[in-house]
N, C-alpha and C positions, 0 to 999 in steps of 0.2 A: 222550092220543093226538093230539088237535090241535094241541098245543105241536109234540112231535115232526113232525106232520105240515108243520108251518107254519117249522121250519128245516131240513126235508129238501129237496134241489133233486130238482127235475121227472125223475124218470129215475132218482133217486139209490136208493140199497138202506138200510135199514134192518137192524141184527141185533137182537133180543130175547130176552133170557134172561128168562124168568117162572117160577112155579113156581105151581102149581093140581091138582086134584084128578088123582089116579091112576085109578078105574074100583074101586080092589083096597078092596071095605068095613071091612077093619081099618085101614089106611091113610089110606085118606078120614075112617074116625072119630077115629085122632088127631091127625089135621088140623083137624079140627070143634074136637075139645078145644082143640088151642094158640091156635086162633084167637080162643076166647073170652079168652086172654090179650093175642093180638097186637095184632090190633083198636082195643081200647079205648087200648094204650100207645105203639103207633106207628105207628096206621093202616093198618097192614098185613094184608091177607085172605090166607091160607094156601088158602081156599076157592074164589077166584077161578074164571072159565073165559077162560082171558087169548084163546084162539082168537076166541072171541065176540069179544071187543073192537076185538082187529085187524081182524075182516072188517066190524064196524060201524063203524069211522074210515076204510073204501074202501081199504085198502091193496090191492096185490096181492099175494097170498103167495106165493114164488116156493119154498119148502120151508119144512118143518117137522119135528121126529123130537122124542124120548125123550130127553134123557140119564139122569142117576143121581136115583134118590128120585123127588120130585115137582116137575121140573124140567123145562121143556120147551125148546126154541129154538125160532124163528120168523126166518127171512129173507125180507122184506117189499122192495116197488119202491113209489114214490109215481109212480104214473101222470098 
């Protein structure tokens, strides 16, 4: 997030697509499951809470919603 932050200009908007946990416990478990694969092979957390991240690199979230599966958006301003 400080990469990103450190080539976004002053004002500029960010969009993020991430994908992190659903809320739905069959869902979130086989999430759990694949991540014990993903992880180890490509670094990638299925598990993540990508909101957390964003609001802890100071962005300002200007929206957020759902799309499909476990897939979020986020449109972010670097203030």
């Amino acid at each position: 997030m400080e990469k990103v932050k450190k080539v976004l200009k002053h004002g500029g908007k960010g969009i993020f697509v991430e994908h992190g946990l659903t809320g739905n416990i069959l869902k979130d478990g086989l999430l759990y499951l694949v991540n014990i694969l993903t992880y180890p092979t490509v670094g990638s957390s299925m598990t993540r809470k990508p909101l957390e991240y964003i609001q802890h690199a100071g962005f300002n979230l200007l929206e957020y919603g759902h799309l499909k599966n476990s897939f979020y958006y986020f449109i972010v301003r670097k203030e």
